[in-house]
C-alpha positions as CSV (number, residue, x, y, z in Angstrom):
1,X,-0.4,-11.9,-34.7
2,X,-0.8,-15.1,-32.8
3,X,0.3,-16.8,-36.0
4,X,3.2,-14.8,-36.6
5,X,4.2,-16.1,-33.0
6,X,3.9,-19.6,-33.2
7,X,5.7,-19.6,-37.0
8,X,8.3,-17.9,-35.3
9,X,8.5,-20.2,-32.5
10,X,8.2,-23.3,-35.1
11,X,11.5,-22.0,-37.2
12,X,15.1,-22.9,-34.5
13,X,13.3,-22.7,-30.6
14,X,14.7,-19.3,-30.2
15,X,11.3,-17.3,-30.3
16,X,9.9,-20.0,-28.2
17,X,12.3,-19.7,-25.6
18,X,12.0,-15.8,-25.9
19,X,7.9,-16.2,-25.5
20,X,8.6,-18.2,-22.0
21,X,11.3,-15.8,-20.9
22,X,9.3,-12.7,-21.6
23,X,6.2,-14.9,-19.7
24,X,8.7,-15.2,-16.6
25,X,9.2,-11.6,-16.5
26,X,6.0,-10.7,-16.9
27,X,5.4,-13.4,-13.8
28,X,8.6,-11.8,-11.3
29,X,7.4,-8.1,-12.4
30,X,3.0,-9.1,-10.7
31,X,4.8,-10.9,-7.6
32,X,7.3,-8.9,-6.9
33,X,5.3,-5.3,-7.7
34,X,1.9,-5.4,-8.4
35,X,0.8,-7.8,-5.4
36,X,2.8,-6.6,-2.7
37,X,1.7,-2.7,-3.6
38,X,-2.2,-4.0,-3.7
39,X,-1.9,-5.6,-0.6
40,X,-0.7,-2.4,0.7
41,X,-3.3,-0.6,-0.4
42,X,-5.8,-2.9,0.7
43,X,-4.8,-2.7,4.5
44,X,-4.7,1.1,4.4
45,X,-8.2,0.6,3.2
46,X,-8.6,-1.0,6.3
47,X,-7.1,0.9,8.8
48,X,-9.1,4.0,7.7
49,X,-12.4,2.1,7.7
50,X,-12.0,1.5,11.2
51,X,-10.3,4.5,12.8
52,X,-12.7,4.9,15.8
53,X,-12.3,7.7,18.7
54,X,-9.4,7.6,21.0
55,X,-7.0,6.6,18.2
56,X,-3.0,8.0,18.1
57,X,-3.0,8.8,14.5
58,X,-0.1,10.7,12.2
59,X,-1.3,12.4,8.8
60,X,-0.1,12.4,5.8
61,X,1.7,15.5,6.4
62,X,3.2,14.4,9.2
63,X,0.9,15.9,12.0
64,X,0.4,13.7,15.2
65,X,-2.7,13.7,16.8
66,X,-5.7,12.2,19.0
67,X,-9.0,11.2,17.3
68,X,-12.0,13.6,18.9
69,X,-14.8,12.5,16.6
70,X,-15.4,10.5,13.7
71,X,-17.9,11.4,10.7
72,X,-18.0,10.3,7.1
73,X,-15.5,11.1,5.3
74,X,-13.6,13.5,8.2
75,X,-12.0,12.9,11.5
76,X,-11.5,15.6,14.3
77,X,-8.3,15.6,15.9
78,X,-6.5,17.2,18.6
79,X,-3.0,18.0,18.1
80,X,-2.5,19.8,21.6
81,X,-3.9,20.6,24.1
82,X,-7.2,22.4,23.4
83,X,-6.0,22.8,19.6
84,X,-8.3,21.2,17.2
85,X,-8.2,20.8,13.4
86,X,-10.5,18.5,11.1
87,X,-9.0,16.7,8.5
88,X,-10.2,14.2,5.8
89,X,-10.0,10.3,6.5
90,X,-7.7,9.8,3.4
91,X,-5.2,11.8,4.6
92,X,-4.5,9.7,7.5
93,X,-0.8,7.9,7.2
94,X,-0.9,5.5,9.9
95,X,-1.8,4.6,13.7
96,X,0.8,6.1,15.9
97,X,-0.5,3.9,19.0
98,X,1.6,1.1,17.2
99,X,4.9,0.1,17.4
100,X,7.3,0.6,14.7
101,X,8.9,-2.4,13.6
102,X,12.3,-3.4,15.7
103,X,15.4,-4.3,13.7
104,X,17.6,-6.7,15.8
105,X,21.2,-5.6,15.5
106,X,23.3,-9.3,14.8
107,X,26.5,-9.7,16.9
């Protein structure tokens, strides 16, 4: 196959050029997709690892709540007052303690 490539590539340029072209694709496609959505993943990772008590949380569901007690793989968490419900760590979205990101408006 590798042979068929480079005799190709050896006959007018055009399979080379079409060889770096598909390389450059293949290059803007793992910067531009892969990477950023690993990165992602990694830091959500991250934030789950070290959910500790106390913690403004929102699941994945979209339920806000406080963070009670912390155990393996489960969190407690108090939704309102006196109202209770355990949930698994993974289906924790993000910290609601942090701001969200501010846009500024340009004149």
């Amino acid at each position: 196959m590798f042979r068929s490539i480079l005799l190709q590539a050896s006959g007018d340029g055009s399979g080379l050029s079409s060889l770096i072209l598909f390389g450059g694709v293949a290059l803007v496609f793992y910067f531009f997709m892969i990477r950023p959505q690993q990165k992602k993943q990694k830091d959500q990772k991250k934030f789950i690892e070290e959910i500790k008590r106390g913690d403004q949380v929102v699941t994945i569901g979209g339920i806000h709540g406080k963070v009670l007690t912390v155990e393996d793989d489960t969190l407690s968490i108090e939704i309102d007052k006196g109202v209770k419900i355990k949930i698994q760590k993974s289906s924790v979205s993000l910290e609601a303690s942090r701001p969200a990101p501010v846009k500024e408006k340009k004149s």
